[in-house]
C-alpha positions in Angstrom: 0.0 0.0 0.0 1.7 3.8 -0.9 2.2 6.0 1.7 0.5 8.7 1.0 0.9 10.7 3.8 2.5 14.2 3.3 4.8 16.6 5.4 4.4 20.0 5.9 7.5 21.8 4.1 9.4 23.9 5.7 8.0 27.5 4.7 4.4 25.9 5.7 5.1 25.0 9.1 7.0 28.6 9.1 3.9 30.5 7.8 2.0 27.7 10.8 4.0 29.0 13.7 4.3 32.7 12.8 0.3 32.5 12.4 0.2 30.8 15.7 2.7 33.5 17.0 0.4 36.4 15.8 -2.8 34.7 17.4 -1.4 34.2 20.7 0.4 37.4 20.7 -2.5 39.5 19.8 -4.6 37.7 22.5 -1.8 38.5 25.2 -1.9 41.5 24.2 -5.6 42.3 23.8 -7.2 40.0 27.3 -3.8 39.9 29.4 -5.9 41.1 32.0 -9.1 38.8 32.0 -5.7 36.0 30.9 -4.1 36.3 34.0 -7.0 36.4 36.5 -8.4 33.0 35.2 -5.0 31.9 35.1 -3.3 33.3 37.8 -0.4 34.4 35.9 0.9 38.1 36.2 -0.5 40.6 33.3 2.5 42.0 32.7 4.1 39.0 31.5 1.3 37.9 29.8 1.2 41.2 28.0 4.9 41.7 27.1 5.1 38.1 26.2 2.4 39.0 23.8 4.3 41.7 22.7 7.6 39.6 21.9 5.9 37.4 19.8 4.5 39.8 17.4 8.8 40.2 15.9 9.1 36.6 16.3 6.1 35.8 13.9 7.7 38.4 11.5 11.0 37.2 11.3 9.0 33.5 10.8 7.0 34.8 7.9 9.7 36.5 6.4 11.9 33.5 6.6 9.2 31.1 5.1 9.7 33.4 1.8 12.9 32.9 1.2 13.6 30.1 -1.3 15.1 28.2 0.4 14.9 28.8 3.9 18.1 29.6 5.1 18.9 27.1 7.7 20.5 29.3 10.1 16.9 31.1 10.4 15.3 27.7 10.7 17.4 27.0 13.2 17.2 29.9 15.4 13.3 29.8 15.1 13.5 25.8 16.4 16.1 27.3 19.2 13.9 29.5 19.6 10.8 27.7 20.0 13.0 25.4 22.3 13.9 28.3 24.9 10.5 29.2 24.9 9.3 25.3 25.9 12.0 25.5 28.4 11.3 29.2 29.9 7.1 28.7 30.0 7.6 25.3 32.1 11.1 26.3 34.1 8.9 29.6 35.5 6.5 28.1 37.4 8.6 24.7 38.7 11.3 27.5 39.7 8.5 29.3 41.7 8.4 32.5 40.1 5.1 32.3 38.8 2.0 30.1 40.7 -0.7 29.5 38.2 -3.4 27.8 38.8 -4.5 24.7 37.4 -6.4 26.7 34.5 -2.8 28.3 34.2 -0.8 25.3 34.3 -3.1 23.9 31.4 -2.1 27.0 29.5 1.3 27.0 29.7 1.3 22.9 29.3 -1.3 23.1 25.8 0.9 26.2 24.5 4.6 24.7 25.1 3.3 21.6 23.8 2.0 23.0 20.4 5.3 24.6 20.6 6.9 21.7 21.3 5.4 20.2 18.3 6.5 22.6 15.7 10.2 22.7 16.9 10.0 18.8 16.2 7.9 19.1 13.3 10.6 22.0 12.0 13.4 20.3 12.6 12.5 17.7 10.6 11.2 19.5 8.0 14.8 21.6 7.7 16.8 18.1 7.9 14.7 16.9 4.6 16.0 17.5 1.4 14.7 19.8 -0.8 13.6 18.4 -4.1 15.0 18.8 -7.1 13.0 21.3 -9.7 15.3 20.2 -12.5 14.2 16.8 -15.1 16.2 14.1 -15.0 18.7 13.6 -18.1 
């Protein structure tokens, strides 16, 4: 039986996060308020996290429109997306941040979507990119 399952190329999952970015960031942004007291997160964090994702989905969409994707952008957006797994789970366990458990589900659902495009990304940027030319 063929396989005719399909991954995401690079510039797609890059146009997918920077969407994703642009979402969340507007949201933080916009509700950081009502965010944080069903969450029990501090606004201002909220807020200027929402704010420093607005560059980052920039820079992603920008970087899906080069042909091809350079990989040291690729991989600064998957290091990226890596620190910012690493940062939205080490705040809380450190104790600088108590959510609650509506909280915890946020930062657990978001880092794990983000999670999932750094994966997703890195393997897209390990593939190789086909070949536009004919055979001779």
């Amino acid at each position: 039986m063929a396989n005719n399952h399909r991954s995401l190329s690079l510039p797609n999952l890059l146009n997918l996060d920077a969407l994703a970015c642009s979402f969340m960031g507007v949201c933080l942004i916009a509700v950081s308020a009502p965010i944080g007291a069903w969450t029990a997160l501090p606004a201002p964090l909220l807020f200027w996290a929402g704010i420093l994702l607005l560059p980052i989905a920039a820079f992603m969409a920008a970087s899906a429109r080069s042909v091809p994707v350079p990989s040291w952008a690729a991989n600064f957006v998957i290091l990226g997306n890596c620190a910012w797994v690493i940062v939205s789970l080490a705040l809380p366990l450190a104790g600088l941040v108590s959510p609650n458990p509506i909280g915890w589900l946020l930062l657990g659902g978001q880092a794990g979507l983000v999670a999932t495009l750094a994966v997703a990304e890195f393997g897209a940027s390990n593939r190789p990119i086909p070949s536009t030319q004919g055979s001779i």
